[in-house]
DSSP file (Angstrom, degrees, kcal/mol; ACC not computed):
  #  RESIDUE AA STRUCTURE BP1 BP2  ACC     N-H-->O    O-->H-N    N-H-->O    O-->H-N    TCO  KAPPA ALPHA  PHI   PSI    X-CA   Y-CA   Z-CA
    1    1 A X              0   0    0      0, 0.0   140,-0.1     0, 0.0     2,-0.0   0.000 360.0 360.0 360.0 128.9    0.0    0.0    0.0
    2    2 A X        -     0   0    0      0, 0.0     2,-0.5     0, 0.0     0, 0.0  -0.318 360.0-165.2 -33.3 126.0    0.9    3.5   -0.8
    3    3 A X        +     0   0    0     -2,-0.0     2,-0.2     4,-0.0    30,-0.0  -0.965  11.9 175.8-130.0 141.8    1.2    5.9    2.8
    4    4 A X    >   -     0   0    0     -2,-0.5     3,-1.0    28,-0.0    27,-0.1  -0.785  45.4 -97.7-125.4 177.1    1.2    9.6    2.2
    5    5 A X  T 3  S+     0   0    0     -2,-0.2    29,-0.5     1,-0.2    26,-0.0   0.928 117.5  63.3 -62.9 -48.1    1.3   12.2    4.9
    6    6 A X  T 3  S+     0   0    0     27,-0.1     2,-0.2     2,-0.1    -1,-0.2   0.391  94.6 111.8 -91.0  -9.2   -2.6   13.0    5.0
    7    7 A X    <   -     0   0    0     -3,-1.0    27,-1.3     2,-0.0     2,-0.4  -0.553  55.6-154.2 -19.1 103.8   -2.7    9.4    6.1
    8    8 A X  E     -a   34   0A   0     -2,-0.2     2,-0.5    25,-0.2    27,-0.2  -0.828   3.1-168.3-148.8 124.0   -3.6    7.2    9.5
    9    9 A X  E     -a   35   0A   0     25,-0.8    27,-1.4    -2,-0.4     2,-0.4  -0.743   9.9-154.7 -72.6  89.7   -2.6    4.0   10.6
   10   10 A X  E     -a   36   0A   0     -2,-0.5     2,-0.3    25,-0.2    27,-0.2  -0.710  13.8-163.7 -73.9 118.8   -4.4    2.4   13.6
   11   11 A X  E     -a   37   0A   0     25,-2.1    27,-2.9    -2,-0.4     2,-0.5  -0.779   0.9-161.3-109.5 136.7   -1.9   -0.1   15.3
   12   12 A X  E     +a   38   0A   0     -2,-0.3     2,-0.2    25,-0.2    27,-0.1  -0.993  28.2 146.0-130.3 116.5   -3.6   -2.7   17.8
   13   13 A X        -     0   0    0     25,-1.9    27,-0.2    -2,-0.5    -2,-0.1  -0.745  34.0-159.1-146.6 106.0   -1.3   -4.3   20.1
   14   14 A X  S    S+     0   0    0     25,-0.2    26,-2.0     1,-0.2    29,-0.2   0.947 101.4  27.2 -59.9 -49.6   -2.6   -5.3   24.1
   15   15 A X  S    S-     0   0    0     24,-0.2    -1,-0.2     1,-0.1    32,-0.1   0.998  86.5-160.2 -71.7 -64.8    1.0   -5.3   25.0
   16   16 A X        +     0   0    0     41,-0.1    41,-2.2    23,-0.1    -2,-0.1   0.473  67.6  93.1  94.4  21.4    2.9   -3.0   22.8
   17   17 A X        +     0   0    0     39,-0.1    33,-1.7    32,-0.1    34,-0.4   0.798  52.1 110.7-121.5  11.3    5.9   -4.2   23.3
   18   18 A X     >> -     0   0    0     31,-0.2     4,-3.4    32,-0.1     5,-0.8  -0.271  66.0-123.2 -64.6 125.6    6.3   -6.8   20.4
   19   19 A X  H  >5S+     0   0    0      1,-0.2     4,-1.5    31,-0.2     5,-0.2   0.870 110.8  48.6 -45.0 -33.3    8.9   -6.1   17.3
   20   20 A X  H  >5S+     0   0    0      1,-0.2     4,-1.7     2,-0.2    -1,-0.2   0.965 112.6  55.3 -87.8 -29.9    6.4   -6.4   14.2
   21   21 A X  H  >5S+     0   0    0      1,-0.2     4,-2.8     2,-0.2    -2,-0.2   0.985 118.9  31.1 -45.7 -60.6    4.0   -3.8   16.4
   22   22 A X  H  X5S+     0   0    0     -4,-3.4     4,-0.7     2,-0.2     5,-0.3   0.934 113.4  55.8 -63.8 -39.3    6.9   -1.2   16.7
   23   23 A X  H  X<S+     0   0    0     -4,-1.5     4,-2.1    -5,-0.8    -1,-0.2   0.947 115.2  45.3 -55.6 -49.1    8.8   -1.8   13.4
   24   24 A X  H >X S+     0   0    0     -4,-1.7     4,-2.4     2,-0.2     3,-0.7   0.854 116.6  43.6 -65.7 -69.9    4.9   -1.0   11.9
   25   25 A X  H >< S+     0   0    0     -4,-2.8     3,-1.9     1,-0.3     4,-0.4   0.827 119.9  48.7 -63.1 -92.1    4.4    2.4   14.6
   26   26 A X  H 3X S+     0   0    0     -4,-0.7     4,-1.3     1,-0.3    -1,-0.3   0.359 113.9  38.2   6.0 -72.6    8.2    3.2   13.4
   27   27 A X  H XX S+     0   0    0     -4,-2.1     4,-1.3    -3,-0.7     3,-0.5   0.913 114.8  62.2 -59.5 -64.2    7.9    2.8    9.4
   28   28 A X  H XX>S+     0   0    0     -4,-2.4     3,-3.5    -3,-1.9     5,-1.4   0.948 112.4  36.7 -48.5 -80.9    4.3    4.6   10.1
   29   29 A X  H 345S+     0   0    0     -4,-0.4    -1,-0.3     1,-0.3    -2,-0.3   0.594 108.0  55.8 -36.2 -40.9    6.2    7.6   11.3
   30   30 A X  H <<5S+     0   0    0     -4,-1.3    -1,-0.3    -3,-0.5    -2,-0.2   0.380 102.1  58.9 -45.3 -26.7    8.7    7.8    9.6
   31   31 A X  H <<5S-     0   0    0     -3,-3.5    -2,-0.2    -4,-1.3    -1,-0.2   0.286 116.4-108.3 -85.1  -8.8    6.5    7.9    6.7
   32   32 A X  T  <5S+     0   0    0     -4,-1.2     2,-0.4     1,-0.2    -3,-0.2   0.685  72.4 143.4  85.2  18.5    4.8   11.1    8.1
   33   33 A X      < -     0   0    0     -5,-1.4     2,-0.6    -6,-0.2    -1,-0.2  -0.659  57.6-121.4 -96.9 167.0    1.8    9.2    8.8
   34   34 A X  E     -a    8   0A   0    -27,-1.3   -25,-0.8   -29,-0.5     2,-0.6  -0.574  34.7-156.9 -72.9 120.6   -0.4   10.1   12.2
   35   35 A X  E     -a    9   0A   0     -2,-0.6    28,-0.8   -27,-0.2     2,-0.4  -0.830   4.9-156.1-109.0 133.2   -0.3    6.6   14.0
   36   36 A X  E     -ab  10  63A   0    -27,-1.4   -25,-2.1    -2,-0.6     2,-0.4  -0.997  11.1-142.0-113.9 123.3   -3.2    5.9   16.5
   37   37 A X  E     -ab  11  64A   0     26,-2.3    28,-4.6    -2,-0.4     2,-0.4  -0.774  16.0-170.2 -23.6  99.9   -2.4    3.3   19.2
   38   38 A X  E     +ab  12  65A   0    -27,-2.9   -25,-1.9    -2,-0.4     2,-0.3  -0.978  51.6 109.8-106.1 128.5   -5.2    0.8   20.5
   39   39 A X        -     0   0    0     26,-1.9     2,-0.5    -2,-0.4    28,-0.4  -0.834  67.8-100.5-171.9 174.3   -3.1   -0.7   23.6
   40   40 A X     >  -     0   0    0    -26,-2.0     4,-2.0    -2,-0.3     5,-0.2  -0.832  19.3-167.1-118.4 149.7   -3.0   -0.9   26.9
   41   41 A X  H >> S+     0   0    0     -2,-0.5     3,-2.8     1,-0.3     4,-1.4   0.992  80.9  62.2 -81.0 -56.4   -0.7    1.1   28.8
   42   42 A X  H 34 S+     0   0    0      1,-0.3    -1,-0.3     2,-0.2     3,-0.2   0.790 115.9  39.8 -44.7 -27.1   -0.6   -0.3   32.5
   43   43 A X  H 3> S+     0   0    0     26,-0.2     4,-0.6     1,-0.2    -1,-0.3   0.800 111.5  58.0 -92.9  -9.8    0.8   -3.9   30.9
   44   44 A X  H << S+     0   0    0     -3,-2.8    -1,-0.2    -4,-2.0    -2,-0.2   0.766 112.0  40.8 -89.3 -11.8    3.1   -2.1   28.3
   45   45 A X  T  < S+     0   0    0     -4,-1.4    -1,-0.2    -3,-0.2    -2,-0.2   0.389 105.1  62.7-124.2  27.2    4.8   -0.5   30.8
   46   46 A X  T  4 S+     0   0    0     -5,-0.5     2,-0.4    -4,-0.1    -2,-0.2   0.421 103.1  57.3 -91.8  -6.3    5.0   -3.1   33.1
   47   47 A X  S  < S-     0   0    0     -4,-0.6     2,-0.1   -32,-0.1    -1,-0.1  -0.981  88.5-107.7-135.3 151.0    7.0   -5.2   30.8
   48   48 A X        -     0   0    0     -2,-0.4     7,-0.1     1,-0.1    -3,-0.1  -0.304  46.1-111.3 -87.6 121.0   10.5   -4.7   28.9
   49   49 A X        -     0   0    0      5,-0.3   -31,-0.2    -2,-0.1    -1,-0.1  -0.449  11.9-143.8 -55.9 154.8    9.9   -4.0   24.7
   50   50 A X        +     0   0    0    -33,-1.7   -31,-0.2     5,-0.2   -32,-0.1  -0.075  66.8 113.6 -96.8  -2.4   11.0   -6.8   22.8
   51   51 A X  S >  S-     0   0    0    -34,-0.4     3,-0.7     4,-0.3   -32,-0.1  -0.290  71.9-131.8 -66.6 132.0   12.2   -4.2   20.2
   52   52 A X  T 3  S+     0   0    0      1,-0.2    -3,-0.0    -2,-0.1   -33,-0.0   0.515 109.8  57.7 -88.9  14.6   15.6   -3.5   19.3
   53   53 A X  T 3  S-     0   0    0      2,-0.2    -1,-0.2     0, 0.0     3,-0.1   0.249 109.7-124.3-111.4  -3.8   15.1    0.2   19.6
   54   54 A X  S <  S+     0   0    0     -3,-0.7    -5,-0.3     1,-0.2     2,-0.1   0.562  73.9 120.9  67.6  -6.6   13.9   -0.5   23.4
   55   55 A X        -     0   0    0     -7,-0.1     2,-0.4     1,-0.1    -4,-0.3  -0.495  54.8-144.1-101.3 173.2   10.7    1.3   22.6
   56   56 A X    >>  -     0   0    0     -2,-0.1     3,-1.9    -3,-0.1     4,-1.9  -0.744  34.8 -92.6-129.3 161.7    7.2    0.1   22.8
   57   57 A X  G >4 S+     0   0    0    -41,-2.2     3,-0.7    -2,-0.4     4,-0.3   0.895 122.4  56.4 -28.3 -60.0    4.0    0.9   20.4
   58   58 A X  G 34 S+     0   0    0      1,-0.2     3,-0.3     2,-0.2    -1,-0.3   0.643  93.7  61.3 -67.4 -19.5    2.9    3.6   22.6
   59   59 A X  G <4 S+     0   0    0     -3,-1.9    -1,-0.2     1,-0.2    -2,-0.2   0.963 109.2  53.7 -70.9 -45.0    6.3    5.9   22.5
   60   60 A X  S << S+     0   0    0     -4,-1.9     2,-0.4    -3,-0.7    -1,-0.2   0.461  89.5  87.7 -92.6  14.6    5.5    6.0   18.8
   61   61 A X        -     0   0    0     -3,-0.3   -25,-0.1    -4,-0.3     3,-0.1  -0.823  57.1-148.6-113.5 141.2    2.0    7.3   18.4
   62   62 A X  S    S+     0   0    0     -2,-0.4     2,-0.3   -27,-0.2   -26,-0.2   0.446  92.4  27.1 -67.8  -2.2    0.4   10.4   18.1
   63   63 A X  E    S-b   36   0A   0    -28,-0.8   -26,-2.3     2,-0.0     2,-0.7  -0.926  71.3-154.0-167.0 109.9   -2.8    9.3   19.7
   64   64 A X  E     -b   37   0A   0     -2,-0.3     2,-0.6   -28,-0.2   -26,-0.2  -0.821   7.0-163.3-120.6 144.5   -3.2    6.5   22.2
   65   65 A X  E     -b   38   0A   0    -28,-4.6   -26,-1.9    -2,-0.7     2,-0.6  -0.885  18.3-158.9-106.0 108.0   -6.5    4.3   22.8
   66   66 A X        -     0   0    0     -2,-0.6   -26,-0.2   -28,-0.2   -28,-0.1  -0.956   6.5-157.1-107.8 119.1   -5.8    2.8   26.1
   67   67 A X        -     0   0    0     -2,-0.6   -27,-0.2   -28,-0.4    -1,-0.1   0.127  23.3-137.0 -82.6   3.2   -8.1   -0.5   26.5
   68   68 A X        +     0   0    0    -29,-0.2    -1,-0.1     1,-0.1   -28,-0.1   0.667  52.3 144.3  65.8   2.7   -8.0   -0.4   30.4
   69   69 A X        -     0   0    0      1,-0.1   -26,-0.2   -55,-0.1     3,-0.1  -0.351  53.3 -82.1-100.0 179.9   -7.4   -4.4   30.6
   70   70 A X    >   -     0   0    0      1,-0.2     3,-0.8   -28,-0.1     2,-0.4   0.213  53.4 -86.9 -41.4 160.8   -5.5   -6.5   32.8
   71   71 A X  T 3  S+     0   0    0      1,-0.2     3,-0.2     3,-0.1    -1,-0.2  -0.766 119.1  12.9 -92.8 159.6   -1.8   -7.2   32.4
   72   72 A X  T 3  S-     0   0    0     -2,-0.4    -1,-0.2     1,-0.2    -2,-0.1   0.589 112.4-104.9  54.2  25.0   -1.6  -10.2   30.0
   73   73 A X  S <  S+     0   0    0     -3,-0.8    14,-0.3     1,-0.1     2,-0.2   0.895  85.5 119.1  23.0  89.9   -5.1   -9.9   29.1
   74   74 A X        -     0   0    0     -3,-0.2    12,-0.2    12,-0.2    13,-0.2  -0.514  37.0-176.1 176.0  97.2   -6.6  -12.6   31.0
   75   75 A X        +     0   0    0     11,-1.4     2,-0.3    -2,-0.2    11,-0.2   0.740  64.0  65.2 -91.3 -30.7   -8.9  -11.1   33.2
   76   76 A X  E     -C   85   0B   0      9,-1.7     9,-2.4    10,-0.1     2,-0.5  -0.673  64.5-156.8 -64.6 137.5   -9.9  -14.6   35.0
   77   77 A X  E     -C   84   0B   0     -2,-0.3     2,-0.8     7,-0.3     7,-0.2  -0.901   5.6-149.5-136.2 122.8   -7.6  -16.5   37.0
   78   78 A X  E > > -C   83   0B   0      5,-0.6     3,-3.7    -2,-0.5     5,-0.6  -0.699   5.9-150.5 -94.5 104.9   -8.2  -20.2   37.5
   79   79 A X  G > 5S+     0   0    0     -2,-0.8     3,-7.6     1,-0.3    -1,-0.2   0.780  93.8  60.1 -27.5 -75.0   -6.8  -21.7   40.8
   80   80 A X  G 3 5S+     0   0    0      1,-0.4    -1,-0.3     2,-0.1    -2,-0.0   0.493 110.3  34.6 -14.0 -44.2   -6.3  -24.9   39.1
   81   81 A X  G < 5S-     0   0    0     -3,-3.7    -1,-0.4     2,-0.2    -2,-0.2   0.113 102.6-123.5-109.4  16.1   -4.1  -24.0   36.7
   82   82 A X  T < 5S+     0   0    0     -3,-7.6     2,-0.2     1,-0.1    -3,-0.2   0.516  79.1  84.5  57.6  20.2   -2.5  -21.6   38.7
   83   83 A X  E   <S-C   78   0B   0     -5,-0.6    -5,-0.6    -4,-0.1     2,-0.2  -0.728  70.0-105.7-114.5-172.6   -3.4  -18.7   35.8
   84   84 A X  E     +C   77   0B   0     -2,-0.2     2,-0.3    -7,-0.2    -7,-0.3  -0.718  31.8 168.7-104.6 171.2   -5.7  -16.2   34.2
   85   85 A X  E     +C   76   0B   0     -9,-2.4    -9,-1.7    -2,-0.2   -11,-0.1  -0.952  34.0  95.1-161.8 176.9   -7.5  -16.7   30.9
   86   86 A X        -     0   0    0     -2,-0.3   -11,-1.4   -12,-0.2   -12,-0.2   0.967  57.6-138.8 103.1  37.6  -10.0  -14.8   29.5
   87   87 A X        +     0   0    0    -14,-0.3     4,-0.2   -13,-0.2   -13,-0.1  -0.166  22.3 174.5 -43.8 120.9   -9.0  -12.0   27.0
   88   88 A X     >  +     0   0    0      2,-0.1     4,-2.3     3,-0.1     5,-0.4   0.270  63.6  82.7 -75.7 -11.2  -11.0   -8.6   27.4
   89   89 A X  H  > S+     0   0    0      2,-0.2     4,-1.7     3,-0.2     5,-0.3   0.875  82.6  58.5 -80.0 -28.8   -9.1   -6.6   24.8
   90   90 A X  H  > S+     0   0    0      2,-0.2     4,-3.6     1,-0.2    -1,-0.2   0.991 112.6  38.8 -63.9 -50.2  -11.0   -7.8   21.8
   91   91 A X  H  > S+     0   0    0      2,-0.2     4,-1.1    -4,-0.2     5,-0.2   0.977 118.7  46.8 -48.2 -59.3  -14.2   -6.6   23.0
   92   92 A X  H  X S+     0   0    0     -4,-2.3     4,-2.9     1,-0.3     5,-0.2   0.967 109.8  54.3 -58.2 -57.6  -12.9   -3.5   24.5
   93   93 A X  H  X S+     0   0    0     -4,-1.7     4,-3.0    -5,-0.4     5,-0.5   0.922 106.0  58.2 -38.5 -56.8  -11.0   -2.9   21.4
   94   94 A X  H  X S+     0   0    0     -4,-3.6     4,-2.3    -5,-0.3    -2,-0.2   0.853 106.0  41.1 -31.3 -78.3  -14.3   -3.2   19.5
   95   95 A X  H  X S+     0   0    0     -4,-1.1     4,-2.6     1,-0.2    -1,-0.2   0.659 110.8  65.8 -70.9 -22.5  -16.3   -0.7   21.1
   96   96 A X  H  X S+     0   0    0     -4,-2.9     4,-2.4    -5,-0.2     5,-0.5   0.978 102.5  40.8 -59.7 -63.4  -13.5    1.5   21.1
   97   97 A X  H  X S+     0   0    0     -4,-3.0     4,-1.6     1,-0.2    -2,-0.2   0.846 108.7  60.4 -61.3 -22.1  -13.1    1.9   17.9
   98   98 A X  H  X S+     0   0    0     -4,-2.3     4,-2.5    -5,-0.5     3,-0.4   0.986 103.5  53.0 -57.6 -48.8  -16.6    2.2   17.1
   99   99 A X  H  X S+     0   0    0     -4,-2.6     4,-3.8     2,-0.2     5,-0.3   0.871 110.3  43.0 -63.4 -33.8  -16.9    5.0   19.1
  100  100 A X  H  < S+     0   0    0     -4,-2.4    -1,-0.2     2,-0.2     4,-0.2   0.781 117.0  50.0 -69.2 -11.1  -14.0    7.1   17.5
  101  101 A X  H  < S+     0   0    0     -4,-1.6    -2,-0.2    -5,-0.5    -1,-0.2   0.908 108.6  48.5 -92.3 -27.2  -15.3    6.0   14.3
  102  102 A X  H >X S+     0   0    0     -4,-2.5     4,-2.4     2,-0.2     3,-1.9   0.973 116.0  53.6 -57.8 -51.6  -19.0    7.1   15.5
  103  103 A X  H 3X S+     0   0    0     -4,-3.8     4,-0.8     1,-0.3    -1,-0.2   0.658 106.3  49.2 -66.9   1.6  -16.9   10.6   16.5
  104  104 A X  H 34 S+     0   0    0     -5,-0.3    -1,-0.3    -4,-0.2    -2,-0.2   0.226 103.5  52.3-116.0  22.0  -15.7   11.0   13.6
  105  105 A X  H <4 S+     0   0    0     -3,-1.9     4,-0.4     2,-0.0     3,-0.3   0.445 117.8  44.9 -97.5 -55.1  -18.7   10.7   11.5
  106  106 A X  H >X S+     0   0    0     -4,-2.4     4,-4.6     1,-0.2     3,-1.5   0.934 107.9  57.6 -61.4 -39.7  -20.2   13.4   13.9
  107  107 A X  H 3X S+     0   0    0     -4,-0.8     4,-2.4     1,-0.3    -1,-0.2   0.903 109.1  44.4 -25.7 -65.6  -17.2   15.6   13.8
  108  108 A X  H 34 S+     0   0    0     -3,-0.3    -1,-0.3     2,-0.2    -2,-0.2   0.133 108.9  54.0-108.7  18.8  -17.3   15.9   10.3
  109  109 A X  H X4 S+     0   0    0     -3,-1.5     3,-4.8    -4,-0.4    -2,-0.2   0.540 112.0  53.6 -85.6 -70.1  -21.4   16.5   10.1
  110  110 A X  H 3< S+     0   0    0     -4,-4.6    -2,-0.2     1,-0.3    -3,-0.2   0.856 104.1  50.5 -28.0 -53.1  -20.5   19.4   12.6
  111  111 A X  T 3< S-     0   0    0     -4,-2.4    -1,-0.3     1,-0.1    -3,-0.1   0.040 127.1 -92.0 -96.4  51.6  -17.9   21.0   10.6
  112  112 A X  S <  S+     0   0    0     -3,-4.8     2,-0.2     1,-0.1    -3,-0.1   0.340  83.3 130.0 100.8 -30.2  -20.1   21.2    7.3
  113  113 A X        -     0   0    0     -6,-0.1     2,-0.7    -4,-0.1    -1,-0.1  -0.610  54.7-141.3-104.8 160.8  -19.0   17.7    5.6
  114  114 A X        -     0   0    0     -2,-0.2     2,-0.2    -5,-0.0    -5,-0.1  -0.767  28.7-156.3-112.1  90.2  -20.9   14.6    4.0
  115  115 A X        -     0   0    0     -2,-0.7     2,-0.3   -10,-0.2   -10,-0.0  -0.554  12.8-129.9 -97.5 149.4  -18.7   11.4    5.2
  116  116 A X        +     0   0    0     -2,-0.2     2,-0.5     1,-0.0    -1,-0.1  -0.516  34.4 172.7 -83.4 137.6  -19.0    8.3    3.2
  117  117 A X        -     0   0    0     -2,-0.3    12,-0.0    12,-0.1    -2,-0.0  -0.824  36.9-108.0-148.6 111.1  -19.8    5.3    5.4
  118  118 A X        -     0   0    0     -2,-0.5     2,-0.3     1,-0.1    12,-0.1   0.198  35.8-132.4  -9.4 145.1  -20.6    1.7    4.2
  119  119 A X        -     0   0    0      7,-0.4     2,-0.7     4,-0.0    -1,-0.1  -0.743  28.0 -97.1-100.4 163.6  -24.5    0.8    4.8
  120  120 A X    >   -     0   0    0     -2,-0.3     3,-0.8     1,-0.2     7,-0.1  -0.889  29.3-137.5 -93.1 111.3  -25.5   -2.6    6.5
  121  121 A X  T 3  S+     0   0    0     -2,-0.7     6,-0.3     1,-0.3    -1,-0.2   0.385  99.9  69.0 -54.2 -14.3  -26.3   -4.9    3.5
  122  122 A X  T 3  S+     0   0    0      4,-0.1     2,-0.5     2,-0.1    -1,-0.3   0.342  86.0  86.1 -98.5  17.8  -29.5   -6.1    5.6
  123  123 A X  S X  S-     0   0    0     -3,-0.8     3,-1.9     1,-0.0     4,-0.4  -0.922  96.1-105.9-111.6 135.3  -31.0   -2.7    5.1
  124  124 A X  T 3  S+     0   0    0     -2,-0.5    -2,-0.1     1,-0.3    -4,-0.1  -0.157 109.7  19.8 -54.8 133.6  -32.9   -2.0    2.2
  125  125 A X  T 3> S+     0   0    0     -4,-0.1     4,-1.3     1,-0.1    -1,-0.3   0.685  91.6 115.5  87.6  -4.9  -30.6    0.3   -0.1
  126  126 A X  T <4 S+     0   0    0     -3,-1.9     4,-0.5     2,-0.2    -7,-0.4   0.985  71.2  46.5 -79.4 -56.6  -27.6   -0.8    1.7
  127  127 A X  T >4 S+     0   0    0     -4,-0.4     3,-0.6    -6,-0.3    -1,-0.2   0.808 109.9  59.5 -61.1 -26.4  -25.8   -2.7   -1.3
  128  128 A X  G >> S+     0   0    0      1,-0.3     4,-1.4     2,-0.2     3,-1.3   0.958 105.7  41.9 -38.7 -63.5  -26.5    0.3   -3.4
  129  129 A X  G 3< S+     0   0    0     -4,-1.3    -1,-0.3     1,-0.4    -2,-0.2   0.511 119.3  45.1 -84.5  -8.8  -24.7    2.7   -1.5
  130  130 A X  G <4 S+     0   0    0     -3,-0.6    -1,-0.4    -4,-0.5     4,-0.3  -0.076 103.1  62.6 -97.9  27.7  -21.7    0.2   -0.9
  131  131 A X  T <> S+     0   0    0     -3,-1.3     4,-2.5     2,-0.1    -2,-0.2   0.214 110.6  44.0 171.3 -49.5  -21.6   -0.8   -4.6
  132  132 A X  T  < S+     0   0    0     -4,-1.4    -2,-0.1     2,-0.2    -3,-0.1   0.337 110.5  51.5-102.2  27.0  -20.8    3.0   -5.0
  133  133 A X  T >4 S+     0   0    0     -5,-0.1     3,-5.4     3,-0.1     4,-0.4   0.761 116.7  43.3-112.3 -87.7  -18.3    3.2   -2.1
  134  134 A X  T 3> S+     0   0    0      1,-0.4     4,-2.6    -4,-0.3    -2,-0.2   0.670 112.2  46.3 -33.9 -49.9  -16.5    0.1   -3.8
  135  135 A X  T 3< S+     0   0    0     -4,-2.5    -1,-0.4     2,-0.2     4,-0.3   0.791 113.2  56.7 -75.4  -7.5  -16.5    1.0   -7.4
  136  136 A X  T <4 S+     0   0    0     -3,-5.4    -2,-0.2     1,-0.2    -1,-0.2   0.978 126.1  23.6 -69.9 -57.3  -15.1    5.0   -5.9
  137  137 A X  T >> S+     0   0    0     -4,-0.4     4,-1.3     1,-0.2     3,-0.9   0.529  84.0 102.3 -96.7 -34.0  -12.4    3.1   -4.5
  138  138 A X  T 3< S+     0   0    0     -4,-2.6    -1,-0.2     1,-0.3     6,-0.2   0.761  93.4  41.0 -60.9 -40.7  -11.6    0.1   -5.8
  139  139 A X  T 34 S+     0   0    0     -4,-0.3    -1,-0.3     1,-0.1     3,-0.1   0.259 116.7  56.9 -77.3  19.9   -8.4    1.2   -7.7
  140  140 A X  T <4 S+     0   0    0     -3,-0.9     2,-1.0     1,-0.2    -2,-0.2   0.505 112.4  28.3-109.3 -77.7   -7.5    3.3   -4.7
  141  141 A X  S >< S-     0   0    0     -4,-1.3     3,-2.3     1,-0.1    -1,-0.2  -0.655  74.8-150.3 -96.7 101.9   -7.4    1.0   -1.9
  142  142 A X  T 3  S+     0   0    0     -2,-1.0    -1,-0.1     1,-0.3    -4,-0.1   0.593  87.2  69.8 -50.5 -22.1   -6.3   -2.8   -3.0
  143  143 A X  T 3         0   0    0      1,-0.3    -1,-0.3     0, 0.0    -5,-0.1   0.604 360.0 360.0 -87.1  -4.5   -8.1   -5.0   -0.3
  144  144 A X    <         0   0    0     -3,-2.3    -1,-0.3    -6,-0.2    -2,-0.2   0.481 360.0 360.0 -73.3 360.0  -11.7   -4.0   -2.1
């Protein structure tokens, strides 16, 4: 894929402190794009990057989405096995990012503009209007 400046990457990593996460925030930056951060901070700076730069996901983003979970995401712990299990970060992740992507569709009603957003195919009219999303795009962005 193509990155320009006017670009922005959203990087999802619970930990942050994993090499292909960073190299990605790194590259992003370096490329002049705005990198957003979905991770959570209490476990990424409870634990040593894995990185050869010593830095973690979060050092390199202009905007970080902190998920709130547990460290090692595994919000249960079962006596038995003497661990936790139980990931919270997908969910959480979810509804974050719905909600900046719901504030940013209001954002940009406020200031005056019409943002294109996909319909739900179970709604009457719904393939239409993603039909004309897809053909807008398709040479733009490669995974259409």
């Amino acid at each position: 894929y193509s990155m320009n400046k006017n670009d922005v990457v959203v990087i999802i990593s619970n930990s942050g402190r994993n090499g292909v996460c960073v190299d990605m925030a790194q590259l992003a930056k370096d490329s002049g794009l705005t990198v957003i951060a979905l991770t959570n901070l209490n476990h990424s700076k409870s634990m040593s990057s894995r990185h050869p730069s010593g830095k973690k996901l979060y050092e390199f983003a202009d905007i970080v989405l902190d998920n709130m979970g547990c460290i090692g995401d595994a919000s249960v712990y079962f006596e038995k096995i003497g661990r936790n299990a139980s990931p919270t970060s997908t969910s959480s992740g979810a509804a974050i990012l719905n909600a900046v992507a719901a504030g940013c569709i209001e954002k940009m009603i406020e200031d005056g503009f019409t943002p294109e957003v996909f319909s739900s195919s179970n709604v009457d009219g719904g393939d239409a209007v993603n039909e004309a999303y897809l053909s807008k795009y398709k040479d733009i962005i490669k995974s259409l």
